[in-house]
N, C-alpha and C positions, 0 to 999 in steps of 0.2 A: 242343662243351661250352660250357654259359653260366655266365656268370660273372656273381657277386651287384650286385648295384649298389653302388657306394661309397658314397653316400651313407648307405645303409640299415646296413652294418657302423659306417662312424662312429656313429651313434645309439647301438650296443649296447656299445660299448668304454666299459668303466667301469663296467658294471651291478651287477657280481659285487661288485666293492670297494665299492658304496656299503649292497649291501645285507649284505655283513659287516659295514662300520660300522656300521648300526643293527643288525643283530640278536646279535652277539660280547657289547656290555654288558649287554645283555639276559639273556642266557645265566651270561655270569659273576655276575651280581648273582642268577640264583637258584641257581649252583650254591655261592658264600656261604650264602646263605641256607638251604640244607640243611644244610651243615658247622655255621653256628651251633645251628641245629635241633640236630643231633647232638651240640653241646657243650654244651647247653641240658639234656639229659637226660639225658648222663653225669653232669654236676653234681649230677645232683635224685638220681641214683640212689646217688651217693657221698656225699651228705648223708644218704640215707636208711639207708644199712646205717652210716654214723659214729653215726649215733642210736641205731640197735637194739644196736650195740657199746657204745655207753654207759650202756642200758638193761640190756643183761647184765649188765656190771660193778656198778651201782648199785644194781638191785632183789635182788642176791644176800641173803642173810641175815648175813653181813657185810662186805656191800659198802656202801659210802659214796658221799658225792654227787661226794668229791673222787676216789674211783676213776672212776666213772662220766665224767666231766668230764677225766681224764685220760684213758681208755680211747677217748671216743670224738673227741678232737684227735689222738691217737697215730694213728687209723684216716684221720680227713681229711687232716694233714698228709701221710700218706703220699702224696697219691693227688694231684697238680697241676693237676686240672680243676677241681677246686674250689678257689677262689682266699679267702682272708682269712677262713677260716672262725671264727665264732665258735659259743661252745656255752652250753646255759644246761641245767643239773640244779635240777629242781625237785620235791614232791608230799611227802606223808607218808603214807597206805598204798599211794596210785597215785603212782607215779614217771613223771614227762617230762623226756623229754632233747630240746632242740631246737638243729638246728645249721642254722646260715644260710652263707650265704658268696654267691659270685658266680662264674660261668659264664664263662670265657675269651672276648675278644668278637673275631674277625675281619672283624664290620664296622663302619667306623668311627663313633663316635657313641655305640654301641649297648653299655648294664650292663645286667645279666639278671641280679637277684639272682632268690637259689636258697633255701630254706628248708622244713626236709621235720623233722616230730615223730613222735616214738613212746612210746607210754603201756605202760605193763603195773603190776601191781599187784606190793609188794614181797611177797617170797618171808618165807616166817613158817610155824612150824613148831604146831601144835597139838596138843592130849591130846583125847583120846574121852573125852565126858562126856554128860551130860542136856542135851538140847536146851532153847534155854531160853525 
């Protein structure tokens, strides 16, 4: 039976460990970077349905700006990935509700505001007459 040369096993001791330190940060820095991805488009999507709930409440036939504007903070406060959300009700036949806020950030450095509107025209009731 032969046996390796020592000198040749000395060279490979330590290989393993140098090249988990390079490639471990590597790794962890993109698996951040998917999770923020991820918390980047929970945000947008919970900004976006606080909008269309503020839009409900608003464009009703009587609904008001200050329903609307409440309805759709009562929707984002709930919801903790959208952080410091503010809302703005605007329009007089087309109603926009716009809610901004900002994305929870897990890596360091990094604000990701978030800002998603929705328009629809207020609801209104009419008679059948002569086109005019």
């Amino acid at each position: 039976m032969t046996r390796p040369e020592p000198t040749r096993r000395r060279r490979d001791q330590g290989s393993a460990t140098v090249a988990v330190a390079i490639v471990f940060p590597a790794v962890g820095l993109l698996f951040l970077t998917l999770v923020q991805a991820v918390m980047v488009s929970v945000a947008r999507d919970v900004a976006l349905s606080a909008a269309e709930e503020g839009l409900r409440a608003a464009r009703a036939r009587q609904g008001t700006f200050a329903q609307g504007h409440a309805a759709a903070g009562r929707f984002a406060r709930r919801e903790p990935v959208l952080q410091s959300p503010t809302i703005t009700v605007t329009g007089t036949t087309t109603v926009m509700v716009r809610v901004a806020g900002s994305a929870p950030s897990v890596l360091p450095g990094v604000h990701i505001g978030v800002a998603r509107t929705a328009r629809g025209a207020r609801e209104r009731f009419t008679t059948p007459g002569p086109p005019p």
